[in-house]
C-alpha positions as CSV (number, residue, x, y, z in Angstrom):
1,X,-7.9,28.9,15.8
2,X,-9.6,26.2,17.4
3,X,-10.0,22.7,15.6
4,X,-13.8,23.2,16.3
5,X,-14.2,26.6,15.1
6,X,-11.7,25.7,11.8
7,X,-13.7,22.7,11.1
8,X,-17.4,24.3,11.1
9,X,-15.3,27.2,9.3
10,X,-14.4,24.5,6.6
11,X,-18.0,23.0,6.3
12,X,-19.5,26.2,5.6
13,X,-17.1,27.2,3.2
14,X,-17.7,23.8,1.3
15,X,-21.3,24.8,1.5
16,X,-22.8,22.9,4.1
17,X,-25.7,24.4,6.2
18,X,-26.3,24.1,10.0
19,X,-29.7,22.4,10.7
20,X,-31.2,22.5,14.2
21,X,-31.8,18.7,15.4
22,X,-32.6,19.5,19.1
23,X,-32.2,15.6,19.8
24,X,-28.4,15.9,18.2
25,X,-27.6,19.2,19.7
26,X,-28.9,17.6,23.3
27,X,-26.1,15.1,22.8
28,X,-23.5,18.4,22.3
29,X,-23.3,17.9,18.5
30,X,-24.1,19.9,15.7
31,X,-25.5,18.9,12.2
32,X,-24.9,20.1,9.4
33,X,-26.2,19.0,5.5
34,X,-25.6,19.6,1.7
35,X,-26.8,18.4,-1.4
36,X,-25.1,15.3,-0.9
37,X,-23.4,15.0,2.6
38,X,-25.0,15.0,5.8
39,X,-22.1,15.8,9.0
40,X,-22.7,15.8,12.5
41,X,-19.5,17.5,14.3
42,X,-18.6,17.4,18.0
43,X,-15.9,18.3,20.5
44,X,-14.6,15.8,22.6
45,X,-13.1,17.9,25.9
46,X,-11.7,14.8,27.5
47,X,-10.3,11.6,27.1
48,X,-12.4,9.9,29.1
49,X,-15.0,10.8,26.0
50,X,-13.3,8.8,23.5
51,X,-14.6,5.7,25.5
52,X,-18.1,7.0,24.4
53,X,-17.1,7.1,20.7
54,X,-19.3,4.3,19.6
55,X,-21.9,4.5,21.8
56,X,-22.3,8.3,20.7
57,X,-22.4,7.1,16.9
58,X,-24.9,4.8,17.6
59,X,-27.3,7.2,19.0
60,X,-26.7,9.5,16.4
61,X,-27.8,7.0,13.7
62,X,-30.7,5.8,16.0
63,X,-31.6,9.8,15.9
64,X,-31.1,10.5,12.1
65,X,-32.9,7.0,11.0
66,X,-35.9,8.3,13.0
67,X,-35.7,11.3,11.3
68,X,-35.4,10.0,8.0
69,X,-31.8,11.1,6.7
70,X,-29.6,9.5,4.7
71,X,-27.1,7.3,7.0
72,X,-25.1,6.4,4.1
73,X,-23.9,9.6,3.4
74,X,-23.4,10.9,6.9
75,X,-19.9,11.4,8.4
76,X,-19.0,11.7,12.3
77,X,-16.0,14.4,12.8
78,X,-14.7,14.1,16.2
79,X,-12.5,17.3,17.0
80,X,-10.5,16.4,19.8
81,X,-8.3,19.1,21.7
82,X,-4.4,17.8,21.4
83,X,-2.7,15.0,19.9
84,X,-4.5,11.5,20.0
85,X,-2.2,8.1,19.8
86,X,-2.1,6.2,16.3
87,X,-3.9,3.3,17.7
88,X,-6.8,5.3,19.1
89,X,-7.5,6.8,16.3
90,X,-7.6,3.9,13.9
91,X,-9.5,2.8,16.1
92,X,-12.1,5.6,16.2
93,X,-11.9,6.1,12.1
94,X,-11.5,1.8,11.3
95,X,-14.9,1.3,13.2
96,X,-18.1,1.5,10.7
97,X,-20.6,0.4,13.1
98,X,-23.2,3.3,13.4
99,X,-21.7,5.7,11.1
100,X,-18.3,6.7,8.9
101,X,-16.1,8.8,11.6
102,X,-13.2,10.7,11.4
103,X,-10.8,12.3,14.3
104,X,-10.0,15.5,14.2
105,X,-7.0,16.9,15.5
106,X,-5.4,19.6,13.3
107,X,-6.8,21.3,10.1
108,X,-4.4,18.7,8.1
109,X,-7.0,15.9,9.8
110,X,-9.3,17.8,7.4
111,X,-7.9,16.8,4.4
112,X,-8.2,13.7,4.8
113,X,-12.5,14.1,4.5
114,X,-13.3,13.1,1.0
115,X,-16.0,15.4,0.4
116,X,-13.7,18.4,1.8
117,X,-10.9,18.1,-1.1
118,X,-12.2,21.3,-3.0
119,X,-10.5,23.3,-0.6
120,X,-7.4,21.1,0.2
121,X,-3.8,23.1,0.2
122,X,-0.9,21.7,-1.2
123,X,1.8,23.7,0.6
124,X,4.8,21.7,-1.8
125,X,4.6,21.4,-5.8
126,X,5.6,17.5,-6.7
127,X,8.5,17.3,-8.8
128,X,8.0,14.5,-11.2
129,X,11.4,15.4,-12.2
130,X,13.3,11.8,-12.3
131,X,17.1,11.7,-12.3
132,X,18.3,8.3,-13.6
133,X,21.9,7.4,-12.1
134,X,24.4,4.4,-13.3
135,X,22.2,2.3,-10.0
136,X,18.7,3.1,-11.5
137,X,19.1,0.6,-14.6
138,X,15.3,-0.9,-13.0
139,X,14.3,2.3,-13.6
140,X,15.2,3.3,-16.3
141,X,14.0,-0.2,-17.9
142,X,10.9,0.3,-16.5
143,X,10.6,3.5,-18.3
144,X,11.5,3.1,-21.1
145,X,9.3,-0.2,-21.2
146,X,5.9,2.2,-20.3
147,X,7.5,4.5,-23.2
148,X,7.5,1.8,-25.8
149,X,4.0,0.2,-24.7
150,X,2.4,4.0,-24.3
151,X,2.0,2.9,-20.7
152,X,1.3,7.0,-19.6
153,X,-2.1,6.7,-21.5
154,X,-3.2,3.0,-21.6
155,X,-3.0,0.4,-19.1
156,X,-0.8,-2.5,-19.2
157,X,-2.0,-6.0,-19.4
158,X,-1.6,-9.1,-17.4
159,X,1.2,-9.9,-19.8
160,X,2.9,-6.5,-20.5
161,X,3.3,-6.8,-17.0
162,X,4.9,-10.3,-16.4
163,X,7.1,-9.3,-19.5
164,X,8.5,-6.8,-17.4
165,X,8.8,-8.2,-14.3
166,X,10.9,-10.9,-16.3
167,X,13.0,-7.8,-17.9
168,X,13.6,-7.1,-14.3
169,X,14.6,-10.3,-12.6
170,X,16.9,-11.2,-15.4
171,X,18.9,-8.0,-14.3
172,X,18.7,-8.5,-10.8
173,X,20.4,-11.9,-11.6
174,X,22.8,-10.4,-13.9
175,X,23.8,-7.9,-11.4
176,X,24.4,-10.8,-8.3
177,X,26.5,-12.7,-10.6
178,X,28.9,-9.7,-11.4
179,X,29.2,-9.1,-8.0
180,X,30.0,-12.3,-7.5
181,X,32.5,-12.9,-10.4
182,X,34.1,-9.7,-8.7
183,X,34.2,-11.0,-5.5
């Protein structure tokens, strides 16, 4: 399916509702609002669009601020056909001006929209399973410190925690000097 098509699927299914902005859907976006969010989605077809990123946010905001909606809680998804570089997109997602933006370039880009969690898939269980071996003696002093200071339900102070950073270095020391006596 296309990224578009998945996206606008997910928005509706998080219970979002197309509005007709003629001003927005002259710029080739769509809008979309619920209780809380507001979303305006486009497709960007070619790369040469990306360059127009911010200056398509801005009039966006200039169009919603004259039609008094809440900026604040408006997001900017950007689904873009095929694989984007790293820096491009931080640098798409890391720039506030105008309005919050996100790229989107698979449906895992969609989990990472807050307000679309409800329907996130976790394809893997996490195991929280953990094996303690003859190396893991940090570990296992660390847990059995959180068992004895109920760390699971209460958080640990300031000094809980330079006690136990203390626990720690004095085995990291213990352990170089053994290996050095061995040497």
């Amino acid at each position: 399916m296309d990224i578009f098509n998945a996206t606008h699927n997910r928005l509706l299914e998080n219970g979002f509702i197309i509005y007709d902005k003629e001003d927005i859907e002259n710029l080739g976006a769509s809008f979309y609002k619920s209780p809380i969010n507001n979303v305006v989605l486009k497709k960007l077809h070619y790369n040469e669009e990306l360059n127009l990123i911010k200056i398509l946010s801005m009039e966006i905001r200039s169009i919603l601020m004259d039609s008094n909606e809440n900026i604040w809680n408006t997001y900017l998804l950007f689904c873009i056909d095929g694989q984007i570089d790293f820096e491009t997109n931080y640098k798409i997602e890391r720039d506030t001006n105008s309005l919050r933006k996100y790229a989107i370039t698979s449906e895992l880009d969609l989990n990472r929209v807050p307000f679309l969690d409800e329907y996130r898939v976790i394809k893997k269980p996490i195991k929280n399973n953990i094996a303690i071996g003859d190396e893991d003696e940090y570990l296992e002093e660390i847990i059995q410190f959180l068992q004895e200071s109920d760390g699971k339900h209460n958080r640990l102070s300031v000094d809980q925690v330079d006690m136990l950073m203390s626990k720690i270095l004095k085995l990291v020391e213990l352990r170089y000097e053994n290996r050095q006596d061995n040497s």
